[in-house]
Structures are given as C-alpha cells and as structure tokens.
C-alpha positions in Angstrom: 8.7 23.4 0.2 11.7 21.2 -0.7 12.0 18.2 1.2 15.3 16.2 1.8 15.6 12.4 0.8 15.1 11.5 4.6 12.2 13.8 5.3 10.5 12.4 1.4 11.1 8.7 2.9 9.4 9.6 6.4 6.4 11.3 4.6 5.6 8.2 2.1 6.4 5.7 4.5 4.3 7.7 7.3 1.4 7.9 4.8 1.7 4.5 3.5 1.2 2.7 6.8 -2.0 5.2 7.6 -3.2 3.6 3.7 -2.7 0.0 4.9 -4.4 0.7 8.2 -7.5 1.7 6.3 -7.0 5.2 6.1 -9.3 7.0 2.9 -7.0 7.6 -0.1 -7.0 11.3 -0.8 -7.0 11.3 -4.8 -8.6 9.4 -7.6 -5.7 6.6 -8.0 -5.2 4.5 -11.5 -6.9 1.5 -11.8 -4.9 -1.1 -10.3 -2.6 0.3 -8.1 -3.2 -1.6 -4.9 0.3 -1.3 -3.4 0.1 1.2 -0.1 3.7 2.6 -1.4 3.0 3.7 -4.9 -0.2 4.9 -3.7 1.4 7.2 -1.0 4.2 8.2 -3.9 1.2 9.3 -5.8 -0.4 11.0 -2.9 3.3 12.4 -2.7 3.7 13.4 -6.4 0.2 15.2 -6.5 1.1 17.3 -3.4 -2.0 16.0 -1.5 -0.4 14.2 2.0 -1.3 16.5 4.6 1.9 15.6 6.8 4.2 18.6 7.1 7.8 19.1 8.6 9.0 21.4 10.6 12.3 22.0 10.6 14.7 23.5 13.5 17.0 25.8 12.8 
C-alpha cells in the first residue's frame, strides 16, 4: 500500500511515541540508534509497524 506524506508522518510519529513509552522494538536495530524517530523510520522502512490506514472513499 502506498501511503501519502500525512498518513507516513502519522504512522512514524504514532509508532515512535509507543517506542518512547516502552513499547518492544519489532526488528534487530543498528547498534546505536537510540532515537525513538529513526527507530520507528526503520520499523517504517522494513515494513514491520503493524498500524494500518483505512481510507474512506
């Protein structure tokens, strides 16, 4: 599924406040990535966050 800029921004942001609360990181991350955001871009990137949209038409 293609997401819009918006619907991207929601997803990592979503995500990244469930990582700072404590939530378990779903991937093996690189060694030294601490930051919540490029942690949830990862998650992002690797197709892994299970948020979906859905859309009305």
């Amino acid at each position: 599924m293609r997401y819009t800029r918006f619907e991207k921004a929601r997803i990592i942001g979503a995500r990244a406040l469930q990582i700072s609360m404590g939530a378990p990181i779903l991937i093996s991350i690189p060694e030294g990535m601490l930051d919540p955001v490029e942690i949830a871009m990862f998650e992002f990137r690797e197709d892994v966050i299970p948020i979906t949209v859905i859309r009305e038409n």
